[in-house]
C-alpha positions as CSV (number, residue, x, y, z in Angstrom):
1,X,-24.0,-31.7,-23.1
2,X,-27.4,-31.5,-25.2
3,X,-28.2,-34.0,-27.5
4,X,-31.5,-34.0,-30.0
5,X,-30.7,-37.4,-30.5
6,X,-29.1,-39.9,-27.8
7,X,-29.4,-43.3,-29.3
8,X,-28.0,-42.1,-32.9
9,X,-25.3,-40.1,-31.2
10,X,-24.3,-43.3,-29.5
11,X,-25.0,-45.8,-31.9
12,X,-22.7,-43.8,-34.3
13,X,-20.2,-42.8,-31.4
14,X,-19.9,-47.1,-31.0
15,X,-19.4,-47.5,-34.5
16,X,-16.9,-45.6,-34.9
17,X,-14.6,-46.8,-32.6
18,X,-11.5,-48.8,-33.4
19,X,-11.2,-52.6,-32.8
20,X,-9.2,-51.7,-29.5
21,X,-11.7,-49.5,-28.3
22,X,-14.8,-51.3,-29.0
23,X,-13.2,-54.3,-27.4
24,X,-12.7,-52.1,-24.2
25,X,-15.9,-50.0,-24.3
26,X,-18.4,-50.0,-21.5
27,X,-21.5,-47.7,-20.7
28,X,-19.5,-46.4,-18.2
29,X,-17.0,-45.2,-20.5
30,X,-19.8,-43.9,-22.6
31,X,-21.4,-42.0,-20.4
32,X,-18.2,-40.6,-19.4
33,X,-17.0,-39.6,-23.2
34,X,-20.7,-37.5,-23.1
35,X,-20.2,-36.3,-19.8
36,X,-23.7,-37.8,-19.1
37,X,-25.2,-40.1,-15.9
38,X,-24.7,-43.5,-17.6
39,X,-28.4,-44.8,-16.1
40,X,-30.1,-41.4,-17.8
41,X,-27.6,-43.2,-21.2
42,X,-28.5,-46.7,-20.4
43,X,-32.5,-45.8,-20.1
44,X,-32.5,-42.9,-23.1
45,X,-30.4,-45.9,-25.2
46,X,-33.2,-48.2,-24.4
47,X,-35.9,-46.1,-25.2
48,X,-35.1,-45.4,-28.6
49,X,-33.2,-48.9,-29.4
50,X,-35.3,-51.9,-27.2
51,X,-31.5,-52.6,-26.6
52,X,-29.3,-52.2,-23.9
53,X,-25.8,-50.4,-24.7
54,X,-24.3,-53.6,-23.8
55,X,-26.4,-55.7,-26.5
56,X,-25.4,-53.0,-28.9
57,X,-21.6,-53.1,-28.2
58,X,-21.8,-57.1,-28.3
59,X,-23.8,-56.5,-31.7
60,X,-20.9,-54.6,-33.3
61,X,-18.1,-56.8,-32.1
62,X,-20.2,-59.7,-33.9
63,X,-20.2,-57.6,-37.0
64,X,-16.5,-56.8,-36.7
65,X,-15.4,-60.6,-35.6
66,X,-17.7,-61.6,-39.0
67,X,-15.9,-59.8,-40.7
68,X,-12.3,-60.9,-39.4
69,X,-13.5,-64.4,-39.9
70,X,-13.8,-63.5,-43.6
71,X,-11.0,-61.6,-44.4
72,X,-8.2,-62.6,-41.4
73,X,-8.2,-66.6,-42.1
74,X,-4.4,-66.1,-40.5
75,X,-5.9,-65.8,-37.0
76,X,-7.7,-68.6,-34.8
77,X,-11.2,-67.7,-33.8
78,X,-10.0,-67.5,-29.9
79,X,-7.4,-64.6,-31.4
80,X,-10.9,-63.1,-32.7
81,X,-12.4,-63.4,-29.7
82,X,-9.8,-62.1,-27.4
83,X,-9.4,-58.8,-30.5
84,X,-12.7,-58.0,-29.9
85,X,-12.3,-58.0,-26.3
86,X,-13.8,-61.5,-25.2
87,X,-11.5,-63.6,-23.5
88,X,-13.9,-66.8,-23.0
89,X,-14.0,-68.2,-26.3
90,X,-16.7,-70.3,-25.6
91,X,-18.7,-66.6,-24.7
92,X,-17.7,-65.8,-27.5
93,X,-18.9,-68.3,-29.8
94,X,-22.3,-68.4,-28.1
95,X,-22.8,-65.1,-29.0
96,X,-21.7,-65.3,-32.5
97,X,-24.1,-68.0,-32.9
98,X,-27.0,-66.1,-31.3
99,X,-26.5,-63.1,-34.0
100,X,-25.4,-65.5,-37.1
101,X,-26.9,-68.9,-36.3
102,X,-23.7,-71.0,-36.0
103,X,-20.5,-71.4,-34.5
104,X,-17.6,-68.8,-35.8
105,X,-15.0,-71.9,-37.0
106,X,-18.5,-73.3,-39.3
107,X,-19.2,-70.1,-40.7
108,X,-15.6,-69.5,-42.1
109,X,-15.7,-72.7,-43.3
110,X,-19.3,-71.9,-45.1
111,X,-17.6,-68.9,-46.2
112,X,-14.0,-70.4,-47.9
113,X,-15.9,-73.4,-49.3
């Protein structure tokens, strides 16, 4: 498969997948979807981002669990973590932190208060 473009095609292909399948998506999987060699994905990816698929997928599943935090108060932030395919919630809250500055459970606080 030709692509003008491989980092928007896969930026947008990562995007666009539901909660299940972001939770479950790899650069294997990736490069399988496109039919592609996933180093020639993982190093075409980089190029064009300075990020590694990987640090883009965990990028998006901090946007989505943000956005749970917000809008889902019904679920515990390890049922957030595990949704988005995490099943350390301590992983899981470092990372949040490292994208948002603070733990998951303070942020929904900030955010109902």
């Amino acid at each position: 498969m030709k692509f003008t473009n491989i980092p928007e095609t896969i930026i947008k292909y990562i995007v666009t997948r539901d909660l299940e399948e972001l939770s479950q998506l790899t650069r294997y999987k990736i490069a399988d979807a496109f039919g592609i060699h996933k180093s020639y994905l993982s190093e075409k990816f980089k190029q064009g981002t300075h990020k590694t698929i990987l640090e883009f997928i965990d990028f998006e599943k901090m946007k989505r669990a943000e956005k749970l935090l917000k809008t889902r108060v019904d679920l515990s932030v390890k049922d957030i973590s595990r949704m988005i395919g995490i099943v350390k919630c301590e992983q899981f809250r470092d990372k949040f932190e490292k994208v948002y500055g603070m733990k998951p459970g303070k942020y929904r606080r900030l955010f109902r208060e």
